[in-house]
N, C-alpha and C positions, 0 to 999 in steps of 0.2 A: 649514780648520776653520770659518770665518767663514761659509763659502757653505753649509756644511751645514748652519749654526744657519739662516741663513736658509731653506734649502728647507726644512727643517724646519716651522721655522715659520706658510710657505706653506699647507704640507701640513696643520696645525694650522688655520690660519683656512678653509682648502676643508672641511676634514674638519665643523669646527665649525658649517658651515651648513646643514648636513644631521644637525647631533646625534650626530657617530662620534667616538671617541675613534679616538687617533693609530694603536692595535693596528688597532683595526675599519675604519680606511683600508688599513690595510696586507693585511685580512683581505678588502676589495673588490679588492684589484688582485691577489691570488691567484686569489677566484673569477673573476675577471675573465681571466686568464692562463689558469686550468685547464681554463673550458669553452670556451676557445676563440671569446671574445672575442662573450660572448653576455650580452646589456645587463639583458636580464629575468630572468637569476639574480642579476642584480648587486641589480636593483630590490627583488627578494625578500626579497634579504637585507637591504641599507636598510630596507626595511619593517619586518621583523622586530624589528628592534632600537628602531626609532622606536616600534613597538607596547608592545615592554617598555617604554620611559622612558614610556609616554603621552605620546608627542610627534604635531604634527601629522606625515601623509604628504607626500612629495613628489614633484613630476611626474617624468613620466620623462626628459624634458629636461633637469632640476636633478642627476639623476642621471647618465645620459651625461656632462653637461659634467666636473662632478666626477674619473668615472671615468677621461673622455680626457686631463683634465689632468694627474690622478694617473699616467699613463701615461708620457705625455710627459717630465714632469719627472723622472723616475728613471730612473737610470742603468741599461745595459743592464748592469752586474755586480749590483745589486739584484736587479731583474726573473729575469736567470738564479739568482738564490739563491732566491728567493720561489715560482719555478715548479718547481725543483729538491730544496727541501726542504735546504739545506743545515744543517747542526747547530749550533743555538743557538736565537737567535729567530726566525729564517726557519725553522725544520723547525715550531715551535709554530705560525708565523700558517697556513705550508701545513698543518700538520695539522685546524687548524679551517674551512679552506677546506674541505677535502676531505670534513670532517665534514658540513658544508651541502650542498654537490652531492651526496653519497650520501644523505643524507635527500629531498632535492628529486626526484633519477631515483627512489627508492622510491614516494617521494608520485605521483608519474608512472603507473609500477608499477600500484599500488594502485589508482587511478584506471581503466587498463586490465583490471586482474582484477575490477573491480566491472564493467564496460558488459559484461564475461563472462557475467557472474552468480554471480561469487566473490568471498566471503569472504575474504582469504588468513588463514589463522592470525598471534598474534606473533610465534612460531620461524622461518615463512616470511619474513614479514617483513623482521625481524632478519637473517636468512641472507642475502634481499636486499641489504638495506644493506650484510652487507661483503663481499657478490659486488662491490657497484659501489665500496666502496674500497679492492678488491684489483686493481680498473680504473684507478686513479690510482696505484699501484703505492706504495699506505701499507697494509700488510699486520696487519690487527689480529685474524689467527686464529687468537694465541696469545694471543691479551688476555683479559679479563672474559668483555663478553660471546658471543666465541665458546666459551668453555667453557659458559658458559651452556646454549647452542644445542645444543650437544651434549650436555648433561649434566643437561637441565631435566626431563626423564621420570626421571632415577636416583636426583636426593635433592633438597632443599624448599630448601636456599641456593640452586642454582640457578636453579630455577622462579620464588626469589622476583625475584633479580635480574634475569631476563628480564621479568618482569611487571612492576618498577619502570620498567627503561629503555623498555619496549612503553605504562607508560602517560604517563612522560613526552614520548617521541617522537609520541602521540595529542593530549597539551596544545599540542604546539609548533604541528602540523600540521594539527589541525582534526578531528582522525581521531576515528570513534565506536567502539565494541565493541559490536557488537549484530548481528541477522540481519537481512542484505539484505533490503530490501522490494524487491517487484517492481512496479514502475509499470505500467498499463493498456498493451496494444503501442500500438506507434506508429501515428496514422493513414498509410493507404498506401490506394491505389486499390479496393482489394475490401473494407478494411475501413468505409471509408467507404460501398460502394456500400453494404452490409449495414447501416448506421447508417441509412440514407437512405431504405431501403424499408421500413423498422419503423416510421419518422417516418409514411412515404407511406401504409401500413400502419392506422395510427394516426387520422390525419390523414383518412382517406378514411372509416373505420368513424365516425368521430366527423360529418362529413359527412350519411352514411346517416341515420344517428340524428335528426337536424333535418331531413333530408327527410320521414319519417315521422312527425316532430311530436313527440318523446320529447327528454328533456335527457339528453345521455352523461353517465357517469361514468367512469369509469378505475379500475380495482380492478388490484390484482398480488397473486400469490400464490404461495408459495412456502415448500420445507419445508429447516429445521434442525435435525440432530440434535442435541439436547442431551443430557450425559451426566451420571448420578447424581450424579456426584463432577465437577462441573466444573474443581476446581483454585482453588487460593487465589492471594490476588495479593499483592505487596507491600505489608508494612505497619511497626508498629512494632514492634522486637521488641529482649530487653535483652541486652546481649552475652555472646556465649556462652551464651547458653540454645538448648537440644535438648529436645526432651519426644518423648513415645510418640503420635502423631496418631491420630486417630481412623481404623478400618477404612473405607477407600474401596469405595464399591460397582462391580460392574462392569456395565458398562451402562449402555441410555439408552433415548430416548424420540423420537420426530419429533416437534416443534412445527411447526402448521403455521398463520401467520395470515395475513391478509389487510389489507393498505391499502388507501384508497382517497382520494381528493380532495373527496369531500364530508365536513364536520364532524357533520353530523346525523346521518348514518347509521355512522360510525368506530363508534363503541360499539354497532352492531346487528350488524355482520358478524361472521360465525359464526369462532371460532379451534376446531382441532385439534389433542388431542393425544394419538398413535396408538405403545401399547407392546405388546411380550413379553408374552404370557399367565403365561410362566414367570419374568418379572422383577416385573411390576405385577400382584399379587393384586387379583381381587374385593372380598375385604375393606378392603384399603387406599381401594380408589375408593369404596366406600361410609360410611371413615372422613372422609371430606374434601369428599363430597358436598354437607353442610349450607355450607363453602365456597367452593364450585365456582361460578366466574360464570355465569348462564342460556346464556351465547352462547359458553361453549365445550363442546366433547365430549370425552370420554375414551372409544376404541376402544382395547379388548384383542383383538390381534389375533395369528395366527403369528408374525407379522414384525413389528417395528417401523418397515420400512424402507414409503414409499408404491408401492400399486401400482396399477393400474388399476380393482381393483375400488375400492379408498380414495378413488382420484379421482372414480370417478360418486355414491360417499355423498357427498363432497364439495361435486359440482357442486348433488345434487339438496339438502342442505342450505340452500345459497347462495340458490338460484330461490325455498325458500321467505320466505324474508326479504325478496328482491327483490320476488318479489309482492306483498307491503303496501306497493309504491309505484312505480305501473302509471307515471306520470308519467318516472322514469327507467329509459334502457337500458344496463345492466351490460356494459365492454368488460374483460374481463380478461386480463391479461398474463401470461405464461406464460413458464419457458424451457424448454427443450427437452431433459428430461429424460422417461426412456422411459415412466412413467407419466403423460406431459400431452400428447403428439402422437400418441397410436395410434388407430385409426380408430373403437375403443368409445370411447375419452375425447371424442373431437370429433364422436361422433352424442350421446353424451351430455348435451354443452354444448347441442347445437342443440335436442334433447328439452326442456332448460330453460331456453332463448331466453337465454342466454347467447351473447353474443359473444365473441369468442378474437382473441388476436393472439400471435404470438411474438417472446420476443426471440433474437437473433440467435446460435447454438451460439458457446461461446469468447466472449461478449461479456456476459455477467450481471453480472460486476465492474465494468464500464465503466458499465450502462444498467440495468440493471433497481431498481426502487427499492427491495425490499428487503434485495438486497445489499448496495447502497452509503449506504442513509440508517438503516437500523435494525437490522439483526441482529448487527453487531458491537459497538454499543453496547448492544443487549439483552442481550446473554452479559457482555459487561463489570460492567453492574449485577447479574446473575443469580450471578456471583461473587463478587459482595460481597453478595448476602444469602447466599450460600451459605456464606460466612468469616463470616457475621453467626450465621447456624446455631449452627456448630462452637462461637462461643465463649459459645453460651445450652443446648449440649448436644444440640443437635437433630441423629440420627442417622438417623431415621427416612423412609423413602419419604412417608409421607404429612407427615411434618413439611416436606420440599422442595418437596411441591407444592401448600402453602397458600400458599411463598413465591412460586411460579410464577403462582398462579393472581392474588394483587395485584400483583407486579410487571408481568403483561401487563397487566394494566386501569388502571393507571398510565400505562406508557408507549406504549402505542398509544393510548390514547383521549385523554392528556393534550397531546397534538401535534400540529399541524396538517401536516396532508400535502402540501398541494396545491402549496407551493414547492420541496419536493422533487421532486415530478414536473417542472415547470416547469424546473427545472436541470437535466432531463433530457431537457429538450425533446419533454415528453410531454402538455406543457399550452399548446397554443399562443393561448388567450384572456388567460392570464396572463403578468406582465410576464416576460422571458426571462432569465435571465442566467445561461447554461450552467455548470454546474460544471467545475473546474478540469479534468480529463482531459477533456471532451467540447471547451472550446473549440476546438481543432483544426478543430473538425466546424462552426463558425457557417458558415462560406458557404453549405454543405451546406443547414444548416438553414431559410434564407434562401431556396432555392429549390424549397422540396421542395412536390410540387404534392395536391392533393386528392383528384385521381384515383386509380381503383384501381390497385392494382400489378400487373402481367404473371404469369402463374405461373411463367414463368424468375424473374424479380425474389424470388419467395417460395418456390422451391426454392431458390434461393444464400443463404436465412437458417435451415434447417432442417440439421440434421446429414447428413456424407455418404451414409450408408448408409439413410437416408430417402426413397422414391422416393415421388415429389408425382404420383401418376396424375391422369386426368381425374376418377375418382370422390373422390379426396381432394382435389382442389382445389374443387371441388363443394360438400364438407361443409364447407371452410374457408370460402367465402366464402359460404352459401347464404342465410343470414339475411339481411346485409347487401346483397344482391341483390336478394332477394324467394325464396320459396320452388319458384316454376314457373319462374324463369329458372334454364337450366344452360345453363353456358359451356364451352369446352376449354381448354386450354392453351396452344393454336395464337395 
């Protein structure tokens, strides 16, 4: 009896230097036992517990020695009770072992159904969790929450207590409830080539431009459908209140505006926005007219949607603004959508000495600027005047697009563009410091040369079903060449 108070004891001062109480030793040398003698579930679970006290962490060395001593010193008739579950307090310390390893393999689990691109539900979850402790052969599918699991679509006790245990096992684990976001792909050899000739692309038209004596500028352009009723966002609301919302309209609008890298000219370039003849009355646009900023348009068209003939108003809008200031040459950025690369759109550009580059199909979210520096945050604000509307009563088309028309001239003119570009490694006079998805690509960036790029190089950045003839490689590059120089593709 003497020797037990002792090892006891032991076990006491080992446990105490790592913060475990006497159960939570005994609850390490379960998982310890059960996953087969694997140190970094041990450490995990140390952690865990050290995290509840707010105590400091410990290395993983302080952790081995602990576990191998705790090992050592207990009897092989313990060890076989602790791993076996025997009845009293060895089935309780194994059952809270077994509780942590089947959270841990879920967490695992979950982990691999994200790099899928899945979600899994809580039910799934849950149902994992006691797949993997019906794997330790502690059988909890007549417990709580498998009735839950089974039973959470049939009646609201269920559902609740699935959603309790789905958001405490979220607190334990780190886990969110939200919808996967998808990260930019990975760089890999072709997507990089495709980065590297937009650069070269870029980089050589910007070139041209100071051989000929003119200062580039960088413009991007590109269209957003906005929709009547964009949707409210989270705010404050008192509990349990429901009301009767106001009718949602259906439908929408292309917005289409333009950045660019110079401040002086931000607030000249022309914005569009292109509706429904059968959505946007005549009379609305001449209710809103008084105002409507000079430098945007409103086109009532068949379609809302842009098409080729929208792009040549477009371009020739553009060239006129551009020409009250002969001094710069307009490169505009495009992605490769069917109304911006067909053979009218780019005799169009060159008709108003507009320069063109594209960004690369499948790559907009990555590189072009205003996907990734302003259109998600324009519809963000455009939400909250549009919840700013609803609760001043404003139901009206022309009421939404007086809020359209100051929120654009707010936030395009109010912010400077050019270090966004620059994080896109689209401004290489300015200082560099790639945004977070493009890192990847710095070596890339590093060596990307001034020279023109091949017309192999600038078919593999145009969509498949795009064939880059001699006469289209021609209109693409003709400005920046000179007009009587024609190249092939050879």
């Amino acid at each position: 009896m003497a020797s037990v108070r002792k090892a006891l004891s032991r076990s006491k001062a080992r446990a105490a230097t790592l913060h475990l109480t006497v159960r939570e030793a005994s609850i390490v040398l379960a998982i310890y036992l059960l996953s087969r003698y694997n140190l970094n579930a041990v450490a995990l679970y140390v952690a865990s517990r050290n995290a509840v006290r707010q105590q400091p962490s410990h290395s993983a060395a302080e952790v081995r020695e602990l576990t191998e001593s705790l090992y050592l010193e207990t009897s092989i008739d313990e060890l076989i009770a602790l791993e076996c579950g025997e009845p009293g307090r060895h089935a309780r310390v194994r059952h809270a072992a077994v509780s942590f390893l089947a959270e841990l393999r879920t967490v695992e689990w979950l982990e691999s159904q994200n790099m899928l691109g899945a979600a899994p539900s809580s039910a799934a979850m849950a149902s994992k969790y006691l797949m993997f402790c019906e794997a330790f052969h502690d059988s909890r599918w007549d417990g709580a929450l498998a009735r839950a699991v089974h039973n959470n679509s049939l009646n609201h006790s269920a559902g609740r207590y699935l959603r309790k245990w789905s958001a405490d096992f979220r607190e334990r684990w780190n886990v969110a409830f939200r919808v996967l976001s998808v990260k930019p792909p990975a760089p890999c050899a072709e997507l990089a080539a495709k980065v590297k000739t937009l650069w070269r692309w870029v980089f050589w038209l910007r070139h041209c431009c100071i051989g000929v004596g003119k200062i580039p500028i960088l413009l991007n352009l590109d269209e957003s459908y906005i929709h009547w009723s964009p949707g409210s966002l989270a705010g404050n609301v008192l509990r349990k209140t429901r009301v009767t919302g106001a009718k949602r309209r259906r439908g929408g609008f292309t917005y289409t505006p333009i950045l660019c890298t110079n401040e002086a000219l931000q607030h000249l370039l022309p914005r569009f926005l292109v509706a429904k003849r059968s959505v946007l009355s005549a009379r609305a646009v001449r209710t809103v007219s008084a105002q409507k900023p000079d430098n945007l348009h409103i086109w009532r068209a068949a379609s809302a949607w842009s098409t080729v003939r929208v792009m040549k108003r477009v371009l020739e809008e553009l060239s006129h603004v551009m020409a009250a200031f002969p001094a710069f040459q307009a490169i505009l950025l495009l992605d490769c959508h069917a109304s911006h690369i067909p053979p009218d759109t780019v005799r169009a550009a060159n008709n108003s000495n507009i320069w063109m580059a594209v960004i690369p199909a499948g790559l907009t979210g990555l590189i072009q600027p205003l996907d990734t520096l302003a259109f998600s945050a324009f519809k963000f604000h455009l939400k909250q005047q549009f919840q700013m509307g609803l609760g001043e009563s404003e139901t009206l088309p022309e009421d939404f697009l007086r809020r359209v028309f100051a929120l654009s001239q707010t936030f395009f003119n109010g912010r400077k563009w050019k270090a966004g570009f620059a994080s896109l490694g689209l401004e290489p006079e300015a200082p560099v410091r790639l945004s977070r998805d493009l890192r990847p690509y710095q070596e890339a960036l590093a060596l990307v040369p001034s020279s023109a790029p091949t017309g192999d190089q600038l078919a593999s950045i145009f969509p498949r079903n795009y064939v880059l003839t001699d006469d289209l490689f021609d209109a693409w590059t003709r400005l920046a060449r000179g007009r009587h120089l024609r190249l092939r593709l050879v």
